[in-house]
C-alpha positions in Angstrom: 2.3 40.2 26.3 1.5 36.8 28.1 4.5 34.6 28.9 4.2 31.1 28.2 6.9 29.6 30.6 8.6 26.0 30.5 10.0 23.9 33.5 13.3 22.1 33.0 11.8 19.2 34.0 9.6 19.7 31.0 12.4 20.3 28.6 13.8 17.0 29.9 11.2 15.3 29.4 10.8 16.6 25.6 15.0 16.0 24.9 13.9 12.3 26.2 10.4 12.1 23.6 12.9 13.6 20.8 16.0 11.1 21.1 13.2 8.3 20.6 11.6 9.8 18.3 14.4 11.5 16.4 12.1 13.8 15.1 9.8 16.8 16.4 6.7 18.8 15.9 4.5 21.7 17.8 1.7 18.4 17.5 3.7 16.0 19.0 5.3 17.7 21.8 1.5 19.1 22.5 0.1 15.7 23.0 2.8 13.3 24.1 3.8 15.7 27.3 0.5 17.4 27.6 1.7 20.8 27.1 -0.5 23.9 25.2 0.2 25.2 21.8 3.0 28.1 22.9 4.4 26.0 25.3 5.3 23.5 23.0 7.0 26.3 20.8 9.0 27.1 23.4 9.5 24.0 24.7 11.2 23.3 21.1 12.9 26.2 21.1 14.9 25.7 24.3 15.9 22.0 22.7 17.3 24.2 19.8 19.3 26.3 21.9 20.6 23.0 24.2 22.0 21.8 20.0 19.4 19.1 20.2 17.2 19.6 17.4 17.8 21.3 13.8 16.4 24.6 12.7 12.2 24.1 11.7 11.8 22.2 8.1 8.6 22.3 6.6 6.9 22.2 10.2 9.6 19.0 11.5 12.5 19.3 13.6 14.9 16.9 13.5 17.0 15.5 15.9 21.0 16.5 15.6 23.5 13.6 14.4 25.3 13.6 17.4 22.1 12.3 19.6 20.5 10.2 16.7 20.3 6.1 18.2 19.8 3.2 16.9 16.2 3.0 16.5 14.6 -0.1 17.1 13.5 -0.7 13.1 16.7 0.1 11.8 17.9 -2.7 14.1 15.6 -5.3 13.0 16.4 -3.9 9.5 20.0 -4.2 9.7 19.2 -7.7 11.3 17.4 -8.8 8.1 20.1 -8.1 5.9 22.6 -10.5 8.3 19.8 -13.0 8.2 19.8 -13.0 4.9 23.3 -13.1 4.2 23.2 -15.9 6.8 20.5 -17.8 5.3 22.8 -17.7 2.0 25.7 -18.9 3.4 23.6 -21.8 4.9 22.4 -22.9 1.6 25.6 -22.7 -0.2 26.9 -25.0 2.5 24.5 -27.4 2.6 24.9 -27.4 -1.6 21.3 -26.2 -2.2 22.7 -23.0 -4.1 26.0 -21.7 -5.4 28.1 -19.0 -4.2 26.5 -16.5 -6.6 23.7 -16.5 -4.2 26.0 -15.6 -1.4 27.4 -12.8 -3.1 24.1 -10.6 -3.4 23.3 -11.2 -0.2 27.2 -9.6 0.6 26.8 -7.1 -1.6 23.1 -5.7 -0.1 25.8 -4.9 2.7 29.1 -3.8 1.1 30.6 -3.7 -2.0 34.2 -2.9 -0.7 34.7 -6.3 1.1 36.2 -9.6 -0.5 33.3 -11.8 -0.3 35.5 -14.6 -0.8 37.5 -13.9 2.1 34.2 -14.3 4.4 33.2 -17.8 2.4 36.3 -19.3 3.4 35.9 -18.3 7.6 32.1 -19.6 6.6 33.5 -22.8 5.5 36.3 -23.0 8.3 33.7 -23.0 11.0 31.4 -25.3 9.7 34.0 -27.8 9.1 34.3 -27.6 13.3 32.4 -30.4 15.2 31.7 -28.5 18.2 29.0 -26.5 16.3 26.1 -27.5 14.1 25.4 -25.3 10.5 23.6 -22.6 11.9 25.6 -22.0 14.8 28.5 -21.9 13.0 27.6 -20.2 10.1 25.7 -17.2 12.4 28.7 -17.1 14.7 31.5 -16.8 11.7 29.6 -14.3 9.7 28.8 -12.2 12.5 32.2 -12.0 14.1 33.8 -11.5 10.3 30.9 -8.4 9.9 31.8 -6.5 13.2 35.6 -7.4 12.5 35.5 -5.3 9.5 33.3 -2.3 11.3 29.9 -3.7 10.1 26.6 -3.5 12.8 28.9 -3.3 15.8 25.8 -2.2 17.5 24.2 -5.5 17.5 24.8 -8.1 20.1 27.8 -9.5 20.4 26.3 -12.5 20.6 24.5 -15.1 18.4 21.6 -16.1 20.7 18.8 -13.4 19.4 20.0 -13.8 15.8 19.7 -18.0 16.5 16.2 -17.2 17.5 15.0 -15.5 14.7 16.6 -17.2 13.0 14.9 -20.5 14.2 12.0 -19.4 14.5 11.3 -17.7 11.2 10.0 -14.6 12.8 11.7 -11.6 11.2 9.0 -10.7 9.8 6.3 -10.5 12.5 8.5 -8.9 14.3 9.0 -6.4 11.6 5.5 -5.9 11.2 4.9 -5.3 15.3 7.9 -2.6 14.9 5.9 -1.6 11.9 3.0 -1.0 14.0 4.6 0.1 17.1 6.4 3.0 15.1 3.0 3.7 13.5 1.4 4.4 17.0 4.6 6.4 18.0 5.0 7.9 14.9 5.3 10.6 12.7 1.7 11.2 12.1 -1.3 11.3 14.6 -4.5 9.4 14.0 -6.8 10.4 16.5 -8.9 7.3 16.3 -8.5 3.8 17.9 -6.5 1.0 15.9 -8.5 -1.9 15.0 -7.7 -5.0 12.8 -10.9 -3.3 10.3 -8.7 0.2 10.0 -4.9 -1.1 10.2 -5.1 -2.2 6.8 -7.7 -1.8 3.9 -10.1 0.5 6.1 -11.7 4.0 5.4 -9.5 6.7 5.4 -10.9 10.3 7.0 -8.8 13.3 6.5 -9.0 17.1 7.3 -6.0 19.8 6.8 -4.6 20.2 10.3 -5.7 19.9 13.6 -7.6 22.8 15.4 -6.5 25.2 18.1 -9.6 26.7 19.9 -9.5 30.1 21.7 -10.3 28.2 24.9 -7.4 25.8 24.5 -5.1 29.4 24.4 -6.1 30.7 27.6 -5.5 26.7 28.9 -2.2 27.4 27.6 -1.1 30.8 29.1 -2.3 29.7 32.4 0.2 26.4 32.5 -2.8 24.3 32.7 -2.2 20.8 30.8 -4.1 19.6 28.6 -6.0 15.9 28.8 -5.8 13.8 25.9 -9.1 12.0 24.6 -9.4 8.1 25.2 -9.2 7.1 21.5 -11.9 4.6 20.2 -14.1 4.0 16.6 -14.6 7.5 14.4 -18.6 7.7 15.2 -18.1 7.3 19.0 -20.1 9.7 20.6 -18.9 10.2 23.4 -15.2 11.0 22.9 -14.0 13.8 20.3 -17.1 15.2 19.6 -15.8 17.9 17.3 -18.3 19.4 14.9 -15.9 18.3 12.2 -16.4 14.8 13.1 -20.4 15.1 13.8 -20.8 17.0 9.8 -19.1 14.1 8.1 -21.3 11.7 10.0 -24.5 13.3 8.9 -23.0 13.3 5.2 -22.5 9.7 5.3 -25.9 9.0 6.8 -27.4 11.1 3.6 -25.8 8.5 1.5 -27.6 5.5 3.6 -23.9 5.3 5.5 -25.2 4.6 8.9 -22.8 4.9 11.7 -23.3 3.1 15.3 -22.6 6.2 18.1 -22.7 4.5 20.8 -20.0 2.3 22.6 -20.6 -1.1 22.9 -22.3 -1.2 19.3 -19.8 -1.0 16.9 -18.9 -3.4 14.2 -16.6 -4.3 11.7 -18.0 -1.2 9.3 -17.4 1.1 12.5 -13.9 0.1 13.7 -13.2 -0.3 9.7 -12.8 3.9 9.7 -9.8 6.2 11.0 -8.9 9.8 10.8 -6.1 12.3 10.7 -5.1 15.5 9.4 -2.9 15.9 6.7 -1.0 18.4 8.4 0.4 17.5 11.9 0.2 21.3 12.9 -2.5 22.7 15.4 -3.8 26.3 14.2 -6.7 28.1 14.6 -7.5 28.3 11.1 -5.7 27.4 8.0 -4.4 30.9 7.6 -3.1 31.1 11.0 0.3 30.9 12.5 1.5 29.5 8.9 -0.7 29.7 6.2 -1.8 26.7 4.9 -2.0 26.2 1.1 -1.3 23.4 -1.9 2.8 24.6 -1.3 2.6 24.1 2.4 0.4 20.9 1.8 3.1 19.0 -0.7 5.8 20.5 1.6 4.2 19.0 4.6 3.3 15.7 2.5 5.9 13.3 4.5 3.6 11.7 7.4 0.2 11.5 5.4 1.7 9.6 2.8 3.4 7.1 5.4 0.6 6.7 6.9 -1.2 6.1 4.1 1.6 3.5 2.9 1.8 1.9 6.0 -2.4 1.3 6.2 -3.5 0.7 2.4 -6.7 2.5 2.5 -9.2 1.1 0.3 -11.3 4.5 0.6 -10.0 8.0 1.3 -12.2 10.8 2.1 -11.1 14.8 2.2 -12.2 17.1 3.8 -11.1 19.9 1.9 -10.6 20.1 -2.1 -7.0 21.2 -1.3 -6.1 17.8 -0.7 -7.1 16.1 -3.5 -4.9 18.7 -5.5 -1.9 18.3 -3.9 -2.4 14.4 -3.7 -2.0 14.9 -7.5 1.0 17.7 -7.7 3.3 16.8 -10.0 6.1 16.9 -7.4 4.3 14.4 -5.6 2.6 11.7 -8.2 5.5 9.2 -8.7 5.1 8.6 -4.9 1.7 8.5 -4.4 1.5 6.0 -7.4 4.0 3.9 -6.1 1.9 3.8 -2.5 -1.6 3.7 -3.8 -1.1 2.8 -8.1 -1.9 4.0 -11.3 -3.5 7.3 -11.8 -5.7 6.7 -14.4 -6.5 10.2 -14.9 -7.9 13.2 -13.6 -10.7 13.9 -11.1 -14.2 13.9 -12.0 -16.0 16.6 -11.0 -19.7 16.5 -9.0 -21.6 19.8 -8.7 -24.2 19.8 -6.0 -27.2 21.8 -6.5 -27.1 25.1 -6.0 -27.8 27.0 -2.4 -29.9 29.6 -1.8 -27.2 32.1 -2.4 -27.0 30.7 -5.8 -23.3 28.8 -4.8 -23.2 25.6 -5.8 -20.0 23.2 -4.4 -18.3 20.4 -6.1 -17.5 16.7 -4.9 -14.1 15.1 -7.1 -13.9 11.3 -7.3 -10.8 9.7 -8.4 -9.0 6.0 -8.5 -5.5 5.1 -7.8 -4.8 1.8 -8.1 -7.7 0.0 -6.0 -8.2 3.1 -3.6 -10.9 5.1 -4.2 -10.4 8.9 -3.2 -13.5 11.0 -2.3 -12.7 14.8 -1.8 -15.6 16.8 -0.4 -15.5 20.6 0.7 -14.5 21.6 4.0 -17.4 20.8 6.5 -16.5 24.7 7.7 -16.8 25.9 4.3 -18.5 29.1 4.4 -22.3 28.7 3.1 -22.3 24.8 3.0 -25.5 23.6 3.6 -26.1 19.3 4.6 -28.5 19.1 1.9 -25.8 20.5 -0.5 -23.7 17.8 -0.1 -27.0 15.1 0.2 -27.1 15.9 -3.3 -23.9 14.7 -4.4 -24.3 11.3 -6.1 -21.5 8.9 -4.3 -20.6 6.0 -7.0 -22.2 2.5 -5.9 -19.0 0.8 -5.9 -17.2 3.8 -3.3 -20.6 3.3 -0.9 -20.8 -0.6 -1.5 -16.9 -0.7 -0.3 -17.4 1.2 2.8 -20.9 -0.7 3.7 -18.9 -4.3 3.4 
């Protein structure tokens, strides 16, 4: 039985990735410290046993209360709702609204406080000369908050809440936490992020990542692996995958021509991005957990925030899987609330039969103004390219990804 050892050092490192994160899986411990697929495992495991993280849920650890921080979203969240409160009071002073506006503002933060009893410190500052109206009104408000136990964790001071104030920038700022949380985050894209694919781009997505039998010897040995440079899907020269290299060929049987080489790339290149649904790394779908429409609505979490976050405008599967559990019933009111309506049920493609007689079957559907193309697995058994050249992809899905 081969032994797949930790350091300390290496458990320190991954108590340090999980306390920023709050949150951990095999994937993410893999990549982020460069460790093979059992040494992750027990690289988590030894965080259980330190009380660190929780026991496995649907393939996520979480991080314990007790070591759970502020995270830097949540800050700029909890700032928004004092800005806001702030901005109230500064318009009831001024007389551009009454205190009714004031009020929800309060109430976004507490319903047991006397909102009253903060419009009269409000008012008693102001009336001081030695500050002007927004001084006076961010300094009263914020002192009367942490008085009464309210974001005690933000500074004590008015000077970065002056700032953003002033300056109006809550909500880039949001947005760059937005996106730095998105590159940190809780789902792996293993493509580069462009302005084309942050938002509006075309979505690639398998069911997990892969685990190959070389990688498994990498890993008993203790040898780390090296991450790929990340750059545009059709990039030839970094994560040449056989997945990736099928899909490409599909496309260009639909007159989608990709650039491969660096240097070449346009807006239609750097426009497409790809994950996995799942962020597990197996062998194959049936391996270490098996992988089915249960484990796929259970594991549903980080797709669909990623999804959220990016607005694709087209989604491809790789695997008809997906496009089922993208329309479980325990999952619709969410995915219509990210993507839109559901109009109503795939439609169904055959392509023409093999020479085994097997024919396979593409499923096009519409939510909202994202079109979702679900293909079969490029490592379905018997597949053949000029199977899935026959598929007939709607003008409007091809003219969208050709913009």
């Amino acid at each position: 039985m081969t032994v797949f050892a930790v350091t300390s050092e290496q458990i320190a490192q991954a108590k340090v990735l999980v306390i920023q994160t709050q949150w951990a899986t095999i994937s993410l411990v893999q990549r982020r410290l460069r460790l093979g697929y059992r040494s992750a495992i027990e690289t988590i495991k030894a965080l259980q046993e330190q009380g660190v993280l929780t026991e496995q849920h649907h393939g996520v650890w979480w991080l314990m209360p007790k070591h759970q921080p502020l995270t830097y979203v949540q800050r700029l969240q909890a700032i928004k709702k004092v800005l806001m409160l702030i901005r109230a009071c500064v318009a009831w002073i001024a007389n551009q609204a009454d205190k009714q506006c004031v009020r929800e503002a309060f109430f976004d933060i507490t319903s047991r406080e006397n909102c009253d009893a903060l419009c009269q410190v409000v008012h008693a500052e102001y009336k001081r000369e030695s500050v002007g109206l927004e001084a006076g009104v961010v300094k009263a408000v914020l002192s009367w908050l942490q008085d009464n136990g309210y974001y005690r964790e933000l500074s004590s001071t008015d000077a970065e809440l002056l700032d953003i104030l002033a300056c109006d920038s809550f909500d880039n700022n949001l947005i760059l936490a937005d996106q730095k949380e998105l590159k940190m985050g809780s789902h792996r894209v293993v493509t580069k992020d462009y302005l084309e694919n942050l938002m509006g781009g075309v979505m690639i997505c398998g069911i997990n990542f892969g685990y190959s039998a070389e990688e498994e010897v990498s890993d008993s040995q203790g040898k780390t692996q090296e991450l790929a440079p990340l750059s545009f899907f059709s990039d030839e020269t970094v994560n040449n995958s056989r997945f990736r290299t099928r899909i490409l060929g599909w496309l260009s049987s639909w007159g989608i021509h990709l650039e491969t080489k660096p240097g070449k790339e346009g807006p239609r290149e750097r426009a497409f991005w790809q994950t996995n649904w799942s962020d597990t790394q197996t062998r194959s779908v049936d391996s270490h957990e098996k992988i089915d429409i249960e484990a796929l609505v259970n594991d549903a979490d980080g797709v669909l925030d990623l999804i959220k976050r990016r607005r694709p405008s087209v989604i491809i599967f790789a695997g008809s899987d997906l496009i089922e559990a993208l329309n479980d019933i325990r999952l619709r009111e969410r995915v219509e609330a990210i993507l839109g309506p559901r109009p109503g049920k795939a439609r169904v493609v055959r392509s023409k039969e093999g020479t085994n007689g097997r024919s396979f079957k593409m499923l096009l559907q519409t939510f909202g103004e994202t079109d979702i193309v679900s293909l079969p697995h490029p490592q379905a058994r018997g597949l053949t390219d000029e199977q899935v050249a026959s598929f007939d992809l709607p003008t409007e899905v091809k003219a969208k990804i050709l913009r």
